[in-house]
C-alpha positions in Angstrom: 132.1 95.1 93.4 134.0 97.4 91.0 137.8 97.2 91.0 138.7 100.8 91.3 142.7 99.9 91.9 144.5 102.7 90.1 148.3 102.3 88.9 150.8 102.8 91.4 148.6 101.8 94.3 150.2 98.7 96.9 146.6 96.6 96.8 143.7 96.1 95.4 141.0 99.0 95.8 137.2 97.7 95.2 134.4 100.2 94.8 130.4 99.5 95.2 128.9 98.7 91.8 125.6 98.4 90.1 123.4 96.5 92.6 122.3 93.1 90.8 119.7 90.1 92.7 118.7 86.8 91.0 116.3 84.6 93.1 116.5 80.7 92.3 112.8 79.1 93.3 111.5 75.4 93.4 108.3 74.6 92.8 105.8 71.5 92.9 105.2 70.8 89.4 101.3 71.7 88.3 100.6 71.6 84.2 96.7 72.4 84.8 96.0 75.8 83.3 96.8 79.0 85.2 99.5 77.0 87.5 103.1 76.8 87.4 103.7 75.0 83.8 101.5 77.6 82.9 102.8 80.7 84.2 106.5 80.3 83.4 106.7 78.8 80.2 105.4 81.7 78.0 107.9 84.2 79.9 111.1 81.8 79.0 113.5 83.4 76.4 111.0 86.2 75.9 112.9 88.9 77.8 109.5 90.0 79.5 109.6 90.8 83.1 107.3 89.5 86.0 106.4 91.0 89.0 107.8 89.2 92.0 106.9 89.2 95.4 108.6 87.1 97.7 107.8 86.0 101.1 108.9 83.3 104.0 104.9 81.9 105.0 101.6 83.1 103.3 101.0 85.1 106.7 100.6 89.0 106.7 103.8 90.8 105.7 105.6 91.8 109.4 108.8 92.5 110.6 109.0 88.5 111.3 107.1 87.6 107.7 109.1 90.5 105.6 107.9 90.6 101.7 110.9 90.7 98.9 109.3 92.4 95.7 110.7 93.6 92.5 110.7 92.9 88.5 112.9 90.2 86.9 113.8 88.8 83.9 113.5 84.6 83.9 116.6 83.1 83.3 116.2 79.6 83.4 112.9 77.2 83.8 113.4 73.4 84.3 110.0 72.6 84.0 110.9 68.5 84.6 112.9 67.2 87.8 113.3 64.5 90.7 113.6 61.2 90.7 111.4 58.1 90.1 109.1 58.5 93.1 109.3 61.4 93.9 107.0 64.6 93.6 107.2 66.2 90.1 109.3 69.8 90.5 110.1 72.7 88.9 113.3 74.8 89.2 113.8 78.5 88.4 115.9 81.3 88.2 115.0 84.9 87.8 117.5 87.7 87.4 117.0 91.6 88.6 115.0 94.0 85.8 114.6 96.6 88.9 115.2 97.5 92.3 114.8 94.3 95.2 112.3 96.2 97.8 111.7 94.8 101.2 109.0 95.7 103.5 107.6 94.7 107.1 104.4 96.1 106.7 
């Protein structure tokens, strides 16, 4: 949202913006090559962009499984976290380089 309030007016007046989408993902840690270690390290502090396609299950894209897809930029890659015990994980955060499409088919 764009404040758009102009002087004189008796509130504040917002206006749509440039669309923005970021998309924070966990993963199960994997070093082995091709896998997530892998992947997302060289694109870290690069400014490339990735491809992203997004999804709820692995199952065909329907109007019940809808795909997310689109081109960021990653922000952030924790490539170490959880606690003694658990799984190894892998947190990060992408940030918009394009338009967010979704489909259902």
């Amino acid at each position: 949202m764009v404040d758009d309030t102009a002087m004189g007016d008796a509130f504040v007046s917002n206006a749509a913006g440039l669309a923005t989408w970021s998309i924070s993902v966990e993963f199960l840690q994997d070093y082995a090559t091709g896998e997530v270690d892998a992947t997302l390290e060289p694109l870290l502090g690069i400014g490339t962009t990735a491809a992203l396609v997004v999804k709820p299950t692995s199952g065909s894209v329907t109007g019940t499984n809808p795909s997310y897809s689109g081109t960021g930029i990653l922000e952030s890659y924790n490539p170490i976290g959880g606690a003694v015990g658990d799984q190894a994980m892998a947190s990060a955060t992408f940030q918009s380089a394009s338009a967010l499409t979704r489909s259902t088919q």
